[in-house]
C-alpha positions as CSV (number, residue, x, y, z in Angstrom):
1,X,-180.2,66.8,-89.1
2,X,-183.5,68.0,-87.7
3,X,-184.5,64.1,-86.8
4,X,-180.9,63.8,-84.5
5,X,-181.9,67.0,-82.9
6,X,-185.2,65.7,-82.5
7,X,-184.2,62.5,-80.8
8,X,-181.3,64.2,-78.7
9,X,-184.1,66.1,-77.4
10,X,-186.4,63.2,-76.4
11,X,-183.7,61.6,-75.0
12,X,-182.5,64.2,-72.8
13,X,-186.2,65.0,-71.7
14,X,-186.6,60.6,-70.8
15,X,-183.7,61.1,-68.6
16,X,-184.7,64.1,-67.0
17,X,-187.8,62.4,-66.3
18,X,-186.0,59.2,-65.4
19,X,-183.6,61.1,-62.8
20,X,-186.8,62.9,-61.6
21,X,-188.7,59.9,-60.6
22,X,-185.7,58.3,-58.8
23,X,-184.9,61.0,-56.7
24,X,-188.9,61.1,-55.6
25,X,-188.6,57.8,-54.8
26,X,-185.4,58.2,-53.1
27,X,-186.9,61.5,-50.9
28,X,-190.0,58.9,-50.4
29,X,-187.9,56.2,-48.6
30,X,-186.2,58.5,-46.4
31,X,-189.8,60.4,-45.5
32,X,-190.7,57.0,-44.3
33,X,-187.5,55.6,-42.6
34,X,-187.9,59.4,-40.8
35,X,-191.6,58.7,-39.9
36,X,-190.5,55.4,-38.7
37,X,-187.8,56.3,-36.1
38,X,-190.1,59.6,-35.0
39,X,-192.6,56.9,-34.5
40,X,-190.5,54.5,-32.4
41,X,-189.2,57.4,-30.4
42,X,-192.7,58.5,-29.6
43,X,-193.3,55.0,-28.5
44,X,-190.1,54.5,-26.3
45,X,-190.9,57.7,-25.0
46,X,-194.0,56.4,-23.6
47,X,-193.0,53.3,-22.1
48,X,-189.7,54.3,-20.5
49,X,-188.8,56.3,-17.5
50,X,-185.9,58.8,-17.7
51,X,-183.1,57.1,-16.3
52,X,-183.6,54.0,-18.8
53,X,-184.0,56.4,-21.7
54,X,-180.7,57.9,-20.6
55,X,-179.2,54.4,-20.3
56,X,-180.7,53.3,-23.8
57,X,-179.5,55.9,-25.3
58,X,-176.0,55.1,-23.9
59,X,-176.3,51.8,-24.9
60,X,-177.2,53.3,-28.3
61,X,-173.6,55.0,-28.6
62,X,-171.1,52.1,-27.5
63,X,-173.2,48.8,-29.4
64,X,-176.4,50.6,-32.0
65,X,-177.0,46.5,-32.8
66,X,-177.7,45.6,-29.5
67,X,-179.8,49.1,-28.7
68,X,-182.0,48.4,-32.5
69,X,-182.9,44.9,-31.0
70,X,-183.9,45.7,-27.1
71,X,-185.8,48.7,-28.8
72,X,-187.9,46.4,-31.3
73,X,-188.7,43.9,-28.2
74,X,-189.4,46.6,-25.9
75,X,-192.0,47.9,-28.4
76,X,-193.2,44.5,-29.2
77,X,-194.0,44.3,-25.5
78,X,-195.8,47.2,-25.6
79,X,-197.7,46.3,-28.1
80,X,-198.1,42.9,-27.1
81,X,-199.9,45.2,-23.9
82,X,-197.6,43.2,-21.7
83,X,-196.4,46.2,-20.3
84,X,-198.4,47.4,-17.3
85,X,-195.9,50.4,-16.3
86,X,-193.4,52.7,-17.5
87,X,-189.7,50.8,-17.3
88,X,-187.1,52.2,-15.3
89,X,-183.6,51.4,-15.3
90,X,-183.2,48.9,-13.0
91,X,-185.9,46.7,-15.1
92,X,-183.8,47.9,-18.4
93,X,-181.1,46.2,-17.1
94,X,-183.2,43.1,-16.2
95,X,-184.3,43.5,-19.8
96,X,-180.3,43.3,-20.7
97,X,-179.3,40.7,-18.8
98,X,-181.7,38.0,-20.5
99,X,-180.7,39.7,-24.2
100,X,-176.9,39.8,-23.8
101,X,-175.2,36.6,-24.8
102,X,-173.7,34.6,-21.5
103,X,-170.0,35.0,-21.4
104,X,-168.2,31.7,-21.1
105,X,-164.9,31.4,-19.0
106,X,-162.1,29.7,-21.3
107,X,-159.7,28.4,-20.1
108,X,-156.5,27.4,-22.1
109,X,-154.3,24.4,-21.2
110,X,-150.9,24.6,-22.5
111,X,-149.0,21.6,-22.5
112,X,-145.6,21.1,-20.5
113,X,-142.7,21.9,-22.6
């Protein structure tokens, strides 16, 4: 009886440890996906005016795709040092322009009935 007990025990103290050890690693992933955007923000922050913040974040809201991917080149610009100034919005939407796919007219042709 005592050598059940015994094992009930050690298994209840590995899976205490077990569950332990993924929540830590759980709170460490979201410590660093925090420490990431804080980042990013501090960087955008840097290189854009107010009026294309506002518009980013905008853009943010309606399509977060699109906003993720102008925000990773804009900071690879910056780091890249091709940036001389701040952005403002009109060279945001410059920026926009080149990423946004071309729209294509289509036209349908029906035949005569």
């Amino acid at each position: 009886m005592d050598d059940i007990e015994a094992i009930r025990k050690k298994k209840l103290r590995d899976l205490q440890q077990q569950a332990q050890q993924g929540f830590s690693q759980e709170d460490f992933a979201e410590e660093q996906q925090k420490e990431y955007n804080d980042q990013k923000k501090l960087i955008l922050r840097a290189i854009l005016m107010d009026d294309a913040r506002e518009r980013l974040g905008r853009i943010k809201a309606a399509r977060p795709e699109m906003a993720e991917n102008l925000e990773n080149q804009l900071i690879m610009l910056a780091q890249s040092g091709r940036l001389k100034n701040k952005i403002n919005d009109e060279q945001l939407r410059e920026l926009l322009s080149k990423i946004l796919p071309k729209k294509r007219d289509i036209t349908i042709k029906r035949r005569g009935m």
